[in-house]
mmCIF file as Biopython writes it, N, C-alpha, C and O atoms, coordinates in Angstrom:
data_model
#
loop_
_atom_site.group_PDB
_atom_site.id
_atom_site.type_symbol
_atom_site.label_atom_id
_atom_site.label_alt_id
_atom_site.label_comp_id
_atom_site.label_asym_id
_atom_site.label_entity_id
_atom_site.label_seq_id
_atom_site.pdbx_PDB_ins_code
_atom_site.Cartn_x
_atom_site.Cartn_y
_atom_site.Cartn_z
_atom_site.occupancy
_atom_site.B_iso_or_equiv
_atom_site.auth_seq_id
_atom_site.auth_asym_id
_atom_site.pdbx_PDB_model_num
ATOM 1   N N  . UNK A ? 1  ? 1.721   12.870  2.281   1.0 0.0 1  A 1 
ATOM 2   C CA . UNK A ? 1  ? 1.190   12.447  1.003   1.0 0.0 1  A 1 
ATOM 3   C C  . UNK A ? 1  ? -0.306  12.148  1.131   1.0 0.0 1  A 1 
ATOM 4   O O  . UNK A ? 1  ? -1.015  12.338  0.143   1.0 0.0 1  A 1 
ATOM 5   N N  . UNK A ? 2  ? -0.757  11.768  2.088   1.0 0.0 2  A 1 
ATOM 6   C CA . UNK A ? 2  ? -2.333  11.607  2.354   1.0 0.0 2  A 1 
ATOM 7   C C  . UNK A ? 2  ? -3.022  12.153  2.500   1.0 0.0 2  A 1 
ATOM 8   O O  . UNK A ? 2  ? -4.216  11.870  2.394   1.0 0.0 2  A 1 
ATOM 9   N N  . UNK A ? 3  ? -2.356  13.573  2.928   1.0 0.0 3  A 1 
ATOM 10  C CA . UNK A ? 3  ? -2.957  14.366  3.182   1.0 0.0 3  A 1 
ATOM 11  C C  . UNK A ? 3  ? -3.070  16.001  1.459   1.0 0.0 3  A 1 
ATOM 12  O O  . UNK A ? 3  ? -3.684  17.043  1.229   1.0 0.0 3  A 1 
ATOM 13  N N  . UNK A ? 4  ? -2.233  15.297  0.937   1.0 0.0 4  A 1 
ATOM 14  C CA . UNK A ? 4  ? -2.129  15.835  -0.185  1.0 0.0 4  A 1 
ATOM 15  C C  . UNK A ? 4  ? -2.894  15.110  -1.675  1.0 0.0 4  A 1 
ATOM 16  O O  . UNK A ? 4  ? -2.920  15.611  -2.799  1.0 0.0 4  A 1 
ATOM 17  N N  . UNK A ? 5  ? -3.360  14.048  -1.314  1.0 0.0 5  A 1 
ATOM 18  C CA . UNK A ? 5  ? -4.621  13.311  -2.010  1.0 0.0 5  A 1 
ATOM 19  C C  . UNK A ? 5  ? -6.145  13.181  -1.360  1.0 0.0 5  A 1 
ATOM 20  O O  . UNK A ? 5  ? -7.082  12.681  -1.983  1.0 0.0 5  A 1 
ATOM 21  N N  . UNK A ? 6  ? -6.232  13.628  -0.212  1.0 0.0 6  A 1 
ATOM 22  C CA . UNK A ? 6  ? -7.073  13.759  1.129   1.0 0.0 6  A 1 
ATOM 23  C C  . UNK A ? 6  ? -7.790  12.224  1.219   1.0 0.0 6  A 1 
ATOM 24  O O  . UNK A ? 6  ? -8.940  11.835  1.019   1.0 0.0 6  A 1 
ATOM 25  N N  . UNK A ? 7  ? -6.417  11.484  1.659   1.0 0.0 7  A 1 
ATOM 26  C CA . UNK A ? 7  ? -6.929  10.306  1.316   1.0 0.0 7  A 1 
ATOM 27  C C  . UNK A ? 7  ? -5.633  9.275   2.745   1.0 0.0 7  A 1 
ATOM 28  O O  . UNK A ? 7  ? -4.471  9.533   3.062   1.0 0.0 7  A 1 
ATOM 29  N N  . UNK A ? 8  ? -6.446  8.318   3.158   1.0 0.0 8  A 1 
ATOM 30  C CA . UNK A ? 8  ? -5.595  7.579   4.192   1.0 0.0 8  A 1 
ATOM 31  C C  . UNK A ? 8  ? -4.614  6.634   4.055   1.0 0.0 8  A 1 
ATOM 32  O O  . UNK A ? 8  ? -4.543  5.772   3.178   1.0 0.0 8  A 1 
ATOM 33  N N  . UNK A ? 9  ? -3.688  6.881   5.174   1.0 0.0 9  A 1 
ATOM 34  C CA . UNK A ? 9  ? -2.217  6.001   4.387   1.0 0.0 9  A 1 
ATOM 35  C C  . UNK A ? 9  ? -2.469  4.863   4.085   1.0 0.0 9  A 1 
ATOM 36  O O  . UNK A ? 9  ? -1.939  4.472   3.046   1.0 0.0 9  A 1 
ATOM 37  N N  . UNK A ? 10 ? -3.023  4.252   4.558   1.0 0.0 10 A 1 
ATOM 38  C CA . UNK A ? 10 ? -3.557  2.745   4.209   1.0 0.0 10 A 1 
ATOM 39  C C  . UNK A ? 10 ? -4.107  3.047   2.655   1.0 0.0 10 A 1 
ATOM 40  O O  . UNK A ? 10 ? -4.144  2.076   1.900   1.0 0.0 10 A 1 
ATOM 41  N N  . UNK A ? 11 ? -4.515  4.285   2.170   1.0 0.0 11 A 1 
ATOM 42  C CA . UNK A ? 11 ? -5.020  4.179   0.667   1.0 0.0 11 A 1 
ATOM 43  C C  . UNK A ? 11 ? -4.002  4.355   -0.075  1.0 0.0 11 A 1 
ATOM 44  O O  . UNK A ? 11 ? -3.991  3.797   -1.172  1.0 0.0 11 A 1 
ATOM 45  N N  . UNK A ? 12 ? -2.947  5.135   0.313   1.0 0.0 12 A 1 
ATOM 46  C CA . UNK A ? 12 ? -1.916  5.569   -0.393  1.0 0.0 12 A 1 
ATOM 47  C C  . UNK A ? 12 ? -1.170  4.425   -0.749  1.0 0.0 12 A 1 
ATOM 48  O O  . UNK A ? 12 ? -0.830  4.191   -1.909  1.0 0.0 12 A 1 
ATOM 49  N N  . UNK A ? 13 ? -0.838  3.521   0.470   1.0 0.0 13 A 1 
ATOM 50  C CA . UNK A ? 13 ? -0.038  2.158   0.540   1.0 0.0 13 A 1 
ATOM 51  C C  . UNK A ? 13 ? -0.908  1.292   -0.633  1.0 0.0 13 A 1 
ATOM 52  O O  . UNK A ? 13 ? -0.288  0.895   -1.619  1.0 0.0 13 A 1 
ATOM 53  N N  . UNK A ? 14 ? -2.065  1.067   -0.530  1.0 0.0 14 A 1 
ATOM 54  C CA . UNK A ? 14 ? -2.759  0.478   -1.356  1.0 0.0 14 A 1 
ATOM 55  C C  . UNK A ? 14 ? -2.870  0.632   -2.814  1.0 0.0 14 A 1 
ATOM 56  O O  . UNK A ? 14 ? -2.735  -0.224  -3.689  1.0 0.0 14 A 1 
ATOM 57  N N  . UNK A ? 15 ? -3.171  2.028   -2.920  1.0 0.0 15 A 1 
ATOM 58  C CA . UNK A ? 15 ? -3.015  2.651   -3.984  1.0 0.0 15 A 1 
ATOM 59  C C  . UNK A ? 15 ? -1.037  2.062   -5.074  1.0 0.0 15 A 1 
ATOM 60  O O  . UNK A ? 15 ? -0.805  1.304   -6.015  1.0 0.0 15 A 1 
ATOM 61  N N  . UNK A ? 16 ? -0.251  2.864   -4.284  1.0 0.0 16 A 1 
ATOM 62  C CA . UNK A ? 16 ? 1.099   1.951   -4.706  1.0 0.0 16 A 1 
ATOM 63  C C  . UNK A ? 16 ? 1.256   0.728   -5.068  1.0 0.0 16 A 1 
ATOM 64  O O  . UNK A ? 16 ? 2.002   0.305   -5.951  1.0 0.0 16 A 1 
ATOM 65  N N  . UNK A ? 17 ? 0.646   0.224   -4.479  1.0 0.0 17 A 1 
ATOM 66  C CA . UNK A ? 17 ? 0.628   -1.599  -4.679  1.0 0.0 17 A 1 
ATOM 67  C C  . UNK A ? 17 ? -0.160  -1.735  -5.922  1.0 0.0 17 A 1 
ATOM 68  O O  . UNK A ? 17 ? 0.368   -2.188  -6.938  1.0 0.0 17 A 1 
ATOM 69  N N  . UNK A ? 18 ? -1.396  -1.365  -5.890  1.0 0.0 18 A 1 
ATOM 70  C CA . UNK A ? 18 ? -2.414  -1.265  -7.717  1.0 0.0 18 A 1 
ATOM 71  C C  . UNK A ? 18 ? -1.102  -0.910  -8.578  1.0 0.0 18 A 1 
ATOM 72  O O  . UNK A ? 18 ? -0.531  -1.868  -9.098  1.0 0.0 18 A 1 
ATOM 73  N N  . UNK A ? 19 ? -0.603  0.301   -8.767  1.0 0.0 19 A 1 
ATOM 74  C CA . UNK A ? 19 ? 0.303   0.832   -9.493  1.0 0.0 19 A 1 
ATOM 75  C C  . UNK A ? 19 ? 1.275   -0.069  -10.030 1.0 0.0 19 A 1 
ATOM 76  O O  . UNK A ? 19 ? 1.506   -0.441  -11.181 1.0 0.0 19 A 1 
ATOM 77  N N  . UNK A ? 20 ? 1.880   -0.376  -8.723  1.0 0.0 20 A 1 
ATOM 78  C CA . UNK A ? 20 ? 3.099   -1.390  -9.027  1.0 0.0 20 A 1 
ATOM 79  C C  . UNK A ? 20 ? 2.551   -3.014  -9.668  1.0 0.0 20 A 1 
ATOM 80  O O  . UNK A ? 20 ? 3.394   -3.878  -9.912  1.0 0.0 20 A 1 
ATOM 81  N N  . UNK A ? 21 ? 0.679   -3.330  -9.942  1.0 0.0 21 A 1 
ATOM 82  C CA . UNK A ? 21 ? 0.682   -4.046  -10.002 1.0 0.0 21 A 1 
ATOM 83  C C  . UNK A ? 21 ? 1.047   -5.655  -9.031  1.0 0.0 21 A 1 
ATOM 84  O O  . UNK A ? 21 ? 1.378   -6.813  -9.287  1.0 0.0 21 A 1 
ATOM 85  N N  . UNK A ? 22 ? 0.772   -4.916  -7.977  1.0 0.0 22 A 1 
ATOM 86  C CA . UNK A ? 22 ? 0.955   -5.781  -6.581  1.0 0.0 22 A 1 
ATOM 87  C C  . UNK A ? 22 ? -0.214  -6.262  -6.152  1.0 0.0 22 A 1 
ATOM 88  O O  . UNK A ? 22 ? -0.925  -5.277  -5.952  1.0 0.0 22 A 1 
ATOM 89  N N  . UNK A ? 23 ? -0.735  -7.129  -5.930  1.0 0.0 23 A 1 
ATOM 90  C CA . UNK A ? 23 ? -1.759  -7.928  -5.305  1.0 0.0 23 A 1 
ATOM 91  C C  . UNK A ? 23 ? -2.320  -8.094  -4.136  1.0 0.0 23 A 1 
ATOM 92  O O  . UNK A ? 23 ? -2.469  -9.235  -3.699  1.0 0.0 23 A 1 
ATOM 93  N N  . UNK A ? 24 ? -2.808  -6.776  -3.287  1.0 0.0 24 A 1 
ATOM 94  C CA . UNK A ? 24 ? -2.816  -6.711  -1.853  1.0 0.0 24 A 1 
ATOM 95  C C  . UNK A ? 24 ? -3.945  -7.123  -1.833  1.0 0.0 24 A 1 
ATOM 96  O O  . UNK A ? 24 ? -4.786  -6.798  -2.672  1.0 0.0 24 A 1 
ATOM 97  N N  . UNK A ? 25 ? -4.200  -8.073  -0.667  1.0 0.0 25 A 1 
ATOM 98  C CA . UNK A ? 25 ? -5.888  -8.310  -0.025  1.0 0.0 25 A 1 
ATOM 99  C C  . UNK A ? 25 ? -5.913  -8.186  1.597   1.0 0.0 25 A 1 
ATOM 100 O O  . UNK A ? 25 ? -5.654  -8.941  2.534   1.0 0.0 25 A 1 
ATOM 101 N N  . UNK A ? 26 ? -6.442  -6.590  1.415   1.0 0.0 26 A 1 
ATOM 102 C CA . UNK A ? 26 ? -5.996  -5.844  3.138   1.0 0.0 26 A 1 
ATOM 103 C C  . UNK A ? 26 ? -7.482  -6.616  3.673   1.0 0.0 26 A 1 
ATOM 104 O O  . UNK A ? 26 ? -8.447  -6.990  3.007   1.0 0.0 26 A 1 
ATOM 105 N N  . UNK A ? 27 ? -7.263  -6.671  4.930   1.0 0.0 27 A 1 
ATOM 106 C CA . UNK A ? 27 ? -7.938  -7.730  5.631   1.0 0.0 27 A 1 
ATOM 107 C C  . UNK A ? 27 ? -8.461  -6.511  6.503   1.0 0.0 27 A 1 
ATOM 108 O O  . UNK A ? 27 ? -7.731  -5.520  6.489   1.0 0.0 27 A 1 
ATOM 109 N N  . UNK A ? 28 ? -9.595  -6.443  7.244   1.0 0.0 28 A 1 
ATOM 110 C CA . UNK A ? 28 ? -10.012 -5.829  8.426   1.0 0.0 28 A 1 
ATOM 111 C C  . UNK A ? 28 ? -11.345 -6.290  8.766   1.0 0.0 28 A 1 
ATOM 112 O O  . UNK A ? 28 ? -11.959 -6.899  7.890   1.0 0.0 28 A 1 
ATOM 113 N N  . UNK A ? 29 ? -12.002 -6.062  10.117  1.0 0.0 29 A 1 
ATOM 114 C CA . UNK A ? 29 ? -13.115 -6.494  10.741  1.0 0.0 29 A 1 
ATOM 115 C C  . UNK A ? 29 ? -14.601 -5.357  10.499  1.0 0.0 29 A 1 
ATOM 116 O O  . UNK A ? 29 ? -15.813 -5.422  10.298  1.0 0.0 29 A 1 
ATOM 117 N N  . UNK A ? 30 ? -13.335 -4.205  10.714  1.0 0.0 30 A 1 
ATOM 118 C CA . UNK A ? 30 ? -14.661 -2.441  10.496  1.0 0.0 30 A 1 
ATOM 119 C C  . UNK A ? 30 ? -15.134 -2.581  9.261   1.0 0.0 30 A 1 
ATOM 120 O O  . UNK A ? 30 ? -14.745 -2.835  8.121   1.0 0.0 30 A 1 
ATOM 121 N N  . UNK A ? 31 ? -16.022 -2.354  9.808   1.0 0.0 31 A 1 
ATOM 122 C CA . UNK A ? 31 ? -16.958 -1.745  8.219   1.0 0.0 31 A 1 
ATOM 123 C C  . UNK A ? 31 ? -16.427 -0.727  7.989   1.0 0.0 31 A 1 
ATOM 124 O O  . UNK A ? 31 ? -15.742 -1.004  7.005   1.0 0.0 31 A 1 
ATOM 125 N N  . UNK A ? 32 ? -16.200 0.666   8.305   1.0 0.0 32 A 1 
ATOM 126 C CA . UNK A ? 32 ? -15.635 1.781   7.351   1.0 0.0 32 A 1 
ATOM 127 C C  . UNK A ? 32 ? -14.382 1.629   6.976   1.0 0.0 32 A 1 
ATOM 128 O O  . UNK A ? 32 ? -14.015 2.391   6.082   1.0 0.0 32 A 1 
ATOM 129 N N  . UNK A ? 33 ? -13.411 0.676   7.495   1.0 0.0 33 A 1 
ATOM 130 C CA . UNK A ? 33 ? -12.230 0.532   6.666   1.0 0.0 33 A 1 
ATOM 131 C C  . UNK A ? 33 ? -12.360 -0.156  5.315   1.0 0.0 33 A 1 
ATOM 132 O O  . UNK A ? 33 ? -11.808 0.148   4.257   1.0 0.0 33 A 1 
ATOM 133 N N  . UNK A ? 34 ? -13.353 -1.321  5.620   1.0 0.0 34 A 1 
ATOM 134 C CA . UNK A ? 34 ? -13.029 -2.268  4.611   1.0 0.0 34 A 1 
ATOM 135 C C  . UNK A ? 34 ? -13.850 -1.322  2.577   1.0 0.0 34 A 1 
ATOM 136 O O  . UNK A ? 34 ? -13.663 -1.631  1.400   1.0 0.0 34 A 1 
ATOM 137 N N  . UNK A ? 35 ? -14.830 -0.010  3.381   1.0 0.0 35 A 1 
ATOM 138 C CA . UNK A ? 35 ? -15.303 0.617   2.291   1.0 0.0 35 A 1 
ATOM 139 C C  . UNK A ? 35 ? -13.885 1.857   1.771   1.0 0.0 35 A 1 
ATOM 140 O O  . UNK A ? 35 ? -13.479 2.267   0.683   1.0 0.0 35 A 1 
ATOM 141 N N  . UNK A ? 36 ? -13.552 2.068   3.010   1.0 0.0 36 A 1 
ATOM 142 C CA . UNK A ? 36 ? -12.265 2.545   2.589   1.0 0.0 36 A 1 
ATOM 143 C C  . UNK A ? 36 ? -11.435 1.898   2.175   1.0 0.0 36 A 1 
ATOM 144 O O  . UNK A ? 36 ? -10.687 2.759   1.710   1.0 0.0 36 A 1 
ATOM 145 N N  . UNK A ? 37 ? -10.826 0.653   1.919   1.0 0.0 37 A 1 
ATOM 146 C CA . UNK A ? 37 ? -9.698  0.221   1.610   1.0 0.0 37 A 1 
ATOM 147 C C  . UNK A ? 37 ? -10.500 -0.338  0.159   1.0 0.0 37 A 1 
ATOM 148 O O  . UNK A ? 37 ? -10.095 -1.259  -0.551  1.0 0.0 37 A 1 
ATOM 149 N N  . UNK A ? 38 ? -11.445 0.288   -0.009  1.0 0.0 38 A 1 
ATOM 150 C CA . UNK A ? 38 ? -11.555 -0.034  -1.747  1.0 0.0 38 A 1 
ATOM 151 C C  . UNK A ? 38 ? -12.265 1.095   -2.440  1.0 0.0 38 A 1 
ATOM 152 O O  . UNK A ? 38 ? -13.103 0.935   -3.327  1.0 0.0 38 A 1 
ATOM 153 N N  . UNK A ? 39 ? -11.907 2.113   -2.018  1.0 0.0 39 A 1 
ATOM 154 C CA . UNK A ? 39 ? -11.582 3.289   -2.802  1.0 0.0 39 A 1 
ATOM 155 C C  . UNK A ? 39 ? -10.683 3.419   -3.150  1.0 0.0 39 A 1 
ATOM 156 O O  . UNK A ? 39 ? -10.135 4.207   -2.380  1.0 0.0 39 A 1 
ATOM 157 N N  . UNK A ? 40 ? -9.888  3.087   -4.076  1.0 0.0 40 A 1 
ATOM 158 C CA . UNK A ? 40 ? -8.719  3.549   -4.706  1.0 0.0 40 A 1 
ATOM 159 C C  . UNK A ? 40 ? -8.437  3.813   -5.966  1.0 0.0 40 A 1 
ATOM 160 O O  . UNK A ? 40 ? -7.366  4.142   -6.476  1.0 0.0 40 A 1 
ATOM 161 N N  . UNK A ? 41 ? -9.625  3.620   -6.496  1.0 0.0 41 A 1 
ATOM 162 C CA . UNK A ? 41 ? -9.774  3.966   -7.999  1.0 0.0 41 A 1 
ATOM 163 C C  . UNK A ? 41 ? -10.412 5.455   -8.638  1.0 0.0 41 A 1 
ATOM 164 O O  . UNK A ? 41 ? -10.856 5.578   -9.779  1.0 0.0 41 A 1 
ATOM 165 N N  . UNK A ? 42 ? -10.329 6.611   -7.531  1.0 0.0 42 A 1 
ATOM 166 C CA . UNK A ? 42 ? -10.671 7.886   -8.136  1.0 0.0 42 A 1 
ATOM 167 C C  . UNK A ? 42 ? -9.078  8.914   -8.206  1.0 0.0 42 A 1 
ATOM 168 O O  . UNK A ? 42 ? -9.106  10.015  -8.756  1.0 0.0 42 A 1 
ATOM 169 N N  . UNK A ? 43 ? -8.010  8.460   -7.689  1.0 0.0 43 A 1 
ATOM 170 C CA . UNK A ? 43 ? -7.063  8.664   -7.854  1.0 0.0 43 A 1 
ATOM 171 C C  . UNK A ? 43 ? -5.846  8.215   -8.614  1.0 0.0 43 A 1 
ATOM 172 O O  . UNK A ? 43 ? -5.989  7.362   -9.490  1.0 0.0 43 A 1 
ATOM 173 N N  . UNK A ? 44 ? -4.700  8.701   -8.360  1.0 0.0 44 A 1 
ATOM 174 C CA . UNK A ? 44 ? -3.984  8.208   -8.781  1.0 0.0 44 A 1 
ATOM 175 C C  . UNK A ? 44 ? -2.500  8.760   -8.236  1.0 0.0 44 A 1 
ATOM 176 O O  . UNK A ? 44 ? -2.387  9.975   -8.073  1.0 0.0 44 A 1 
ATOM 177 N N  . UNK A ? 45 ? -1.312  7.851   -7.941  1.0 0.0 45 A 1 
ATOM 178 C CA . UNK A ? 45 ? -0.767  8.742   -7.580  1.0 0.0 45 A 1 
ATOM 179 C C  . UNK A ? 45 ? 1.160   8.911   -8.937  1.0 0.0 45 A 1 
ATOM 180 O O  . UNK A ? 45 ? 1.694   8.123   -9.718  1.0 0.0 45 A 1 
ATOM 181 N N  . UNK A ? 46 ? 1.614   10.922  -8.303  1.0 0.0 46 A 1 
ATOM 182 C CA . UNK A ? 46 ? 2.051   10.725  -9.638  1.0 0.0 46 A 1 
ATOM 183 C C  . UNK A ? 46 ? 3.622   9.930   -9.142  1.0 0.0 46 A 1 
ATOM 184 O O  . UNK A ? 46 ? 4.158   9.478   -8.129  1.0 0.0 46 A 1 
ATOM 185 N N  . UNK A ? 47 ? 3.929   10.148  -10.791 1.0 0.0 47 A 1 
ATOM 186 C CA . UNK A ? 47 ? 5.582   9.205   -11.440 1.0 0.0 47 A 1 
ATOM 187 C C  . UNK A ? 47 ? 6.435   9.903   -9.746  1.0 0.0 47 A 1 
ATOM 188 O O  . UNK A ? 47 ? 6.860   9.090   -8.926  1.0 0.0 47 A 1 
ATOM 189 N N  . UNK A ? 48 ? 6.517   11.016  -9.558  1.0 0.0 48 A 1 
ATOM 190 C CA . UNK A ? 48 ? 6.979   11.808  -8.308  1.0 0.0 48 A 1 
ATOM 191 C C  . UNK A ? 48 ? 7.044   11.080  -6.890  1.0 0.0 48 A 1 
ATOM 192 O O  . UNK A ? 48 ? 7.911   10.743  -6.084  1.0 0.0 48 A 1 
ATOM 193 N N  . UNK A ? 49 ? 5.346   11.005  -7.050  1.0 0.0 49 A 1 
ATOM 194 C CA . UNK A ? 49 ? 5.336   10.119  -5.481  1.0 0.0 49 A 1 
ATOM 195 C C  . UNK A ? 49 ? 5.567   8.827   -5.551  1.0 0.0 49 A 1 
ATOM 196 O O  . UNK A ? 49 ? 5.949   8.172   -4.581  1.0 0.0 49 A 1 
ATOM 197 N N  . UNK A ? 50 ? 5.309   8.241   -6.953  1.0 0.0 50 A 1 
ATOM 198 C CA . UNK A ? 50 ? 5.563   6.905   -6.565  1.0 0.0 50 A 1 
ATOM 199 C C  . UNK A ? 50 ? 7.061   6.287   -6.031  1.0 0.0 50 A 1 
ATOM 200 O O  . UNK A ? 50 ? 7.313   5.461   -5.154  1.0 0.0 50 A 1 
ATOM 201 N N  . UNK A ? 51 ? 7.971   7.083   -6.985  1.0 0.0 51 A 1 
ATOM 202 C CA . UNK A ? 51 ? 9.422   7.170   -6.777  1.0 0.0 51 A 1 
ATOM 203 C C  . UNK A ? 51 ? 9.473   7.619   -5.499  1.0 0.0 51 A 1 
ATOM 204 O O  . UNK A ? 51 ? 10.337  6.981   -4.896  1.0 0.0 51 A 1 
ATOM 205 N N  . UNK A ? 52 ? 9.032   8.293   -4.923  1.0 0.0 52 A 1 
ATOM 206 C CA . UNK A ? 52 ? 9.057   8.753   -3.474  1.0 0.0 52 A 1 
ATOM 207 C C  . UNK A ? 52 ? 9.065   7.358   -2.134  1.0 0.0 52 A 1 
ATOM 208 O O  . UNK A ? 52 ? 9.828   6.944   -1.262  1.0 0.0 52 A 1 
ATOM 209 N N  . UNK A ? 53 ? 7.624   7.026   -2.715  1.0 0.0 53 A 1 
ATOM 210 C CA . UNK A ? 53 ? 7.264   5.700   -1.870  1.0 0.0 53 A 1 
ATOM 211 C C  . UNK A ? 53 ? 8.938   4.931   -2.311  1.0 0.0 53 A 1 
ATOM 212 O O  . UNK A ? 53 ? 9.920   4.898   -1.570  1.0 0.0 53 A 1 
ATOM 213 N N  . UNK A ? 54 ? 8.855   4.494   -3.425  1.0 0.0 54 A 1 
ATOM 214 C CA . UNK A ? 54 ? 9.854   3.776   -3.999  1.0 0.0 54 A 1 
ATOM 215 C C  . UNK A ? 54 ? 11.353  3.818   -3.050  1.0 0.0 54 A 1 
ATOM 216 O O  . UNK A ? 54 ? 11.968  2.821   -2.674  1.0 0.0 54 A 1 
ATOM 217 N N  . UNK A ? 55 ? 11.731  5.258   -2.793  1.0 0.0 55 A 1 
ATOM 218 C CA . UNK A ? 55 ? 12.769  5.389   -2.003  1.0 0.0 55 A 1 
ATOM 219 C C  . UNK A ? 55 ? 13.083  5.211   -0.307  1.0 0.0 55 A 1 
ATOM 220 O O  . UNK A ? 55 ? 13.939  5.220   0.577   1.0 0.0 55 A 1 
ATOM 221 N N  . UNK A ? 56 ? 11.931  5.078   -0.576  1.0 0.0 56 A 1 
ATOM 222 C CA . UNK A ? 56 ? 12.024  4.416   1.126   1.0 0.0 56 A 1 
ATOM 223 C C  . UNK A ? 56 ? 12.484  2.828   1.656   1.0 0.0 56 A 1 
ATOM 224 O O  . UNK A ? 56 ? 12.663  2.461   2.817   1.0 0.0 56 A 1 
ATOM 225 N N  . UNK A ? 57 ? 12.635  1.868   0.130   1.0 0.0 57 A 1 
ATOM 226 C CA . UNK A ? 57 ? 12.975  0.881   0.442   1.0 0.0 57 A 1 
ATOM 227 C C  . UNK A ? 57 ? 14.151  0.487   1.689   1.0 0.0 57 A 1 
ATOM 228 O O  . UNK A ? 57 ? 13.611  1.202   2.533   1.0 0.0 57 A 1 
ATOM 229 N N  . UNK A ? 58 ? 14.770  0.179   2.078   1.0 0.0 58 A 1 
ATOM 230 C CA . UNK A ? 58 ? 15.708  0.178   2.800   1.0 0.0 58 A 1 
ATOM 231 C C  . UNK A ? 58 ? 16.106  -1.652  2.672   1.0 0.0 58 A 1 
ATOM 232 O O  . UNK A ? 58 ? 17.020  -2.188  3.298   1.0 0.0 58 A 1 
ATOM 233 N N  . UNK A ? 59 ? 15.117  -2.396  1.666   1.0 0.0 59 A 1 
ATOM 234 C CA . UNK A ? 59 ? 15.214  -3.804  1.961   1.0 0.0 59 A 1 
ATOM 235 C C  . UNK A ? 59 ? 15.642  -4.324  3.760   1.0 0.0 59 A 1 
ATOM 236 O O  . UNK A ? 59 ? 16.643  -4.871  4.221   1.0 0.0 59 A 1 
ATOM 237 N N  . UNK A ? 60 ? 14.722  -3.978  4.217   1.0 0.0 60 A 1 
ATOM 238 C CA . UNK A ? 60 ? 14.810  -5.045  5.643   1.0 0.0 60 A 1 
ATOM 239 C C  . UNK A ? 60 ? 13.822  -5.830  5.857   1.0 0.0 60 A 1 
ATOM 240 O O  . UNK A ? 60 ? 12.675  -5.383  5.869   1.0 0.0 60 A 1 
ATOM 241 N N  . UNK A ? 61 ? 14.019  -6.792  6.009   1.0 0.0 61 A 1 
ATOM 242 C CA . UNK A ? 61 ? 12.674  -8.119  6.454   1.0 0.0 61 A 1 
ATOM 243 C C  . UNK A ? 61 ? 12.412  -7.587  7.503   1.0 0.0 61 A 1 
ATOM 244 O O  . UNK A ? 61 ? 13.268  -6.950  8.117   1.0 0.0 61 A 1 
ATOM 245 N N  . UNK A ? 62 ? 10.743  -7.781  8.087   1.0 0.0 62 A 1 
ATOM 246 C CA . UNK A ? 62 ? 10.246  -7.505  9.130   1.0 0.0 62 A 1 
ATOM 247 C C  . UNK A ? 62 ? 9.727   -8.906  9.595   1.0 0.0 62 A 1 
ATOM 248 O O  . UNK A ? 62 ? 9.324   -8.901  10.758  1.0 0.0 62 A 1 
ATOM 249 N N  . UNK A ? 63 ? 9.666   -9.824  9.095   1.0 0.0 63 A 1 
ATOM 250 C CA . UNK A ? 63 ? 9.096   -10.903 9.610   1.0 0.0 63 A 1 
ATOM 251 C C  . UNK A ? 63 ? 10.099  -12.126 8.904   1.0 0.0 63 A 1 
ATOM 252 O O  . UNK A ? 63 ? 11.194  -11.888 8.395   1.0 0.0 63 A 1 
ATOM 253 N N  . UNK A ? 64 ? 9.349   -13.719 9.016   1.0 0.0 64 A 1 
ATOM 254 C CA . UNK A ? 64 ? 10.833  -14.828 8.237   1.0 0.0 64 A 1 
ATOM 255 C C  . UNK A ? 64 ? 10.433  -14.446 6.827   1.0 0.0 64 A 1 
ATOM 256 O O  . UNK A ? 64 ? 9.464   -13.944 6.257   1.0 0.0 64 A 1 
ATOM 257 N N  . UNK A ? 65 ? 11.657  -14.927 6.530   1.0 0.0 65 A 1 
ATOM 258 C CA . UNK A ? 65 ? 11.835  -15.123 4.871   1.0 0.0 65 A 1 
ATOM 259 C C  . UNK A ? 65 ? 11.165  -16.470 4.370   1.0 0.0 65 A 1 
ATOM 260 O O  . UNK A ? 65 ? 11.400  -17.606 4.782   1.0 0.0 65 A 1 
ATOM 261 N N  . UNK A ? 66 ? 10.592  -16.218 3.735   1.0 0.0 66 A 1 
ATOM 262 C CA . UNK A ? 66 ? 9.961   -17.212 3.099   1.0 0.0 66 A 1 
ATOM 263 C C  . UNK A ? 66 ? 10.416  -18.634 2.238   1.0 0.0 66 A 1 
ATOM 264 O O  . UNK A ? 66 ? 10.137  -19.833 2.235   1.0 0.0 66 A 1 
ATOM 265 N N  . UNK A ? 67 ? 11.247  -17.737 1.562   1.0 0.0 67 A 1 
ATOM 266 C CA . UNK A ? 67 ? 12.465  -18.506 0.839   1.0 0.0 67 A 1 
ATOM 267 C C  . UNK A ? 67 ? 13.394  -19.356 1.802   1.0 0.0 67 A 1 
ATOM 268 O O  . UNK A ? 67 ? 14.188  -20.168 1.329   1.0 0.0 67 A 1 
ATOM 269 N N  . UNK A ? 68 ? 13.284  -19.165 3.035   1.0 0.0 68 A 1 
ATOM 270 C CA . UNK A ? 68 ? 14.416  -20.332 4.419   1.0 0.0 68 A 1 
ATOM 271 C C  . UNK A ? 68 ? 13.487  -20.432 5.364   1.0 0.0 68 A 1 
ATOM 272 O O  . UNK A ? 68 ? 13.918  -20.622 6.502   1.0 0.0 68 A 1 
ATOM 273 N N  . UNK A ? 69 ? 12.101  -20.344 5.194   1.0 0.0 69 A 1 
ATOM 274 C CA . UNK A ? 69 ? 11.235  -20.744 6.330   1.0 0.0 69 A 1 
ATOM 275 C C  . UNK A ? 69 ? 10.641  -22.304 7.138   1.0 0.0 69 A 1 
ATOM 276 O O  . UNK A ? 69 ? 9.475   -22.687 7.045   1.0 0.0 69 A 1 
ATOM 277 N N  . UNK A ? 70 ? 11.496  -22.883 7.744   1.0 0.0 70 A 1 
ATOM 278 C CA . UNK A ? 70 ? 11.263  -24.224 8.575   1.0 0.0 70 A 1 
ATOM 279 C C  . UNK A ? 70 ? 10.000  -24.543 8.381   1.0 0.0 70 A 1 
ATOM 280 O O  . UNK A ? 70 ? 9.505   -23.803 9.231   1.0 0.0 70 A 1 
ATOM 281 N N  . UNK A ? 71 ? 8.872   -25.229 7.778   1.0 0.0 71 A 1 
ATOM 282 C CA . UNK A ? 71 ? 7.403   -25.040 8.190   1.0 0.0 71 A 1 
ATOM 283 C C  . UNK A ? 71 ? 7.579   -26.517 8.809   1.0 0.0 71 A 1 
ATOM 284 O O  . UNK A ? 71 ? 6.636   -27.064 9.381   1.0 0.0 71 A 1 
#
């Protein structure tokens, strides 16, 4: 898919998240990422891929749940 927007997965991921109306604030130290990770507004991606991304859910936590987290 990134390569079919000629654009990096980190934009694509990003990009999805705008779409879905998700609130990402990608963090990095590089300077060319951080100009890359805010390009995402000359694209768009379609109803197709988003459902695409969409199907990959598998719901698995990768880290604690927030909702039962001991602090």
């Amino acid at each position: 898919m990134a390569r079919k927007y000629n654009k990096s997965t980190a934009q694509i991921i990003l990009r999805w998240d705008l779409q879905n109306g998700v609130v990402t604030i990608p963090k990095s130290t590089k300077e060319h990422r951080i100009v890359e990770n805010s390009m995402l507004f000359d694209f768009e991606l379609t109803k197709e891929d988003m459902e695409q991304i969409n199907n990959l859910n598998q719901n698995h936590r990768v880290g604690p749940d927030p909702d039962n987290f001991d602090f």
